[in-house]
Steps between C-alpha positions, in 0.01 A plus 500: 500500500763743509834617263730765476543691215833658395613749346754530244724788331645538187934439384441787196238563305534551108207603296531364187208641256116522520291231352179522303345391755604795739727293732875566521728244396747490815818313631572483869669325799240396752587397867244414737503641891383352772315809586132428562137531485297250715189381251231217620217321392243399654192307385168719521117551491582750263778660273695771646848723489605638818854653640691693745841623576603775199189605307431376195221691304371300234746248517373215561368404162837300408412290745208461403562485167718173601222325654323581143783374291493153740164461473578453136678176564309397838187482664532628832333584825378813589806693620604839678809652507706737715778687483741657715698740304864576596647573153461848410259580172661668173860406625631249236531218745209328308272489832150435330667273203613267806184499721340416142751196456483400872113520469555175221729362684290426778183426315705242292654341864206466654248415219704395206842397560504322164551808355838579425684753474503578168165534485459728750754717325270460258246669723708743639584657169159569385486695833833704476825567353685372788270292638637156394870592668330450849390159438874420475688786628871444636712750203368474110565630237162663314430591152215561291240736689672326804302190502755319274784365797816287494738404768764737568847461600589750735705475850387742745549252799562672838419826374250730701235732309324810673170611297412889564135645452428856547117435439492619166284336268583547107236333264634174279335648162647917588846345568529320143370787351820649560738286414616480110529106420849403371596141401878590380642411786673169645285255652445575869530134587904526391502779817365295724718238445792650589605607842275760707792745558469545165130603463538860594657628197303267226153342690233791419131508589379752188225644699736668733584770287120601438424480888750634621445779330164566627628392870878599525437349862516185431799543238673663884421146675637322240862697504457460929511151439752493286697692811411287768656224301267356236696285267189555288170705515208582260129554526280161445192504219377839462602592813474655715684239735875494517761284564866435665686187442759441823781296557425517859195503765709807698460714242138436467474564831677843473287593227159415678279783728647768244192495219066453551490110406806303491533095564810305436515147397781229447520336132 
């Protein structure tokens, strides 16, 4: 029993204010990629987490912490799981959030297919923020912590994306740390509605500023893809992923075999 997990990245990123209960209160754009992990399941003797491909020190709990979340709703065999991991770790593209969801999704296929999907939004939110995007996916709009999600009206047909990763890692709870919360502003959702050409000046992901900062690398990619003829780029999450929107596979094509980890996809 076998899926695919994807991976996602983020249209802006507002951070609204910090709840009493030490979460962020958020607004973003989310648009899932059909960039993937390979996850299976497989029923066993005994329990177990194994993977391969990138390596993924301690990560396989989320997964694991799925199959604990189902187990809440279902009896079910005893069951092993492995991963192969293709999305890079501490990027932003939401990598263990989706093997987490995709890790549900087959549980509730093969064992429960009653279940639906709310519910295993339901699920997916008591695992992570993002979680319960992936049992969904396509483009949302996300709100909340980023478990709260609406349908989103946003045309970015026939466009091309290229994701960059210099194999940096930046840690979730550093990166909010600093960023100074500000909820003065327009909702995001108004950007996103209008045209893309038009995200550059007023779509902003406000952990950029603070990572930048501490990696003016990454700030360089952004302004080469913005050269090679982005009609929009930012970093996804926390980073440290970033991101070109094209009008046009060529370009993508120009731009790739010039940085450490690139992949281009068409929307």
């Amino acid at each position: 029993m076998i899926n695919f997990p994807t991976c996602k990245i983020n249209l802006g990123l507002h951070i609204l204010k910090r709840r009493e209960d030490g979460y962020h209160e958020i607004e973003t754009g989310m648009l899932e990629l059909p960039f993937n992990d390979i996850l299976e399941l497989v029923e066993s003797e005994k329990p177990a987490f194994t993977s391969s491909g990138l390596e993924i020190p301690g990560y396989g709990n989320l997964v694991l912490d799925a199959e604990k979340e189902f187990r809440k709703y279902k009896a079910i065999p005893t069951v092993s799981f492995h991963l192969h991991k293709l999305i890079p770790m501490g990027g932003g593209l939401g990598g263990g959030s989706s093997d987490a969801a995709f890790a549900l999704k087959l549980m509730r296929d093969h064992y429960a297919p009653e279940i639906g999907n709310e519910t295993l939004k339901e699920m997916a939110s008591s695992i992570g923020s993002d979680c319960a995007f992936f049992i969904e996916g396509g483009i949302q709009y996300a709100t909340g912590r980023g478990e709260i999600l609406s349908s989103l009206a946003c045309d970015l047909k026939n466009k091309w994306v290229v994701l960059v990763n210099l194999g940096i890692h930046i840690s979730t709870k550093e990166a909010f740390e600093g960023v100074v919360p500000d909820n003065t502003r327009a909702p995001l959702i108004e950007v996103l509605q209008q045209p893309v050409q038009t995200w550059k000046t007023h779509l902003v992901n406000d952990f950029e500023r603070f990572v930048f900062l501490k990696y003016p690398q990454l700030e360089q990619v952004k302004k080469e893809l913005y050269e090679n003829g982005a009609v929009y780029a930012a970093m996804t999450g926390s980073g440290s992923t970033l991101y070109g929107i094209f009008e046009s596979e060529i370009q993508c094509i120009q731009w790739s075999q010039q940085v450490a980890f690139e992949t281009y996809l068409r929307l």
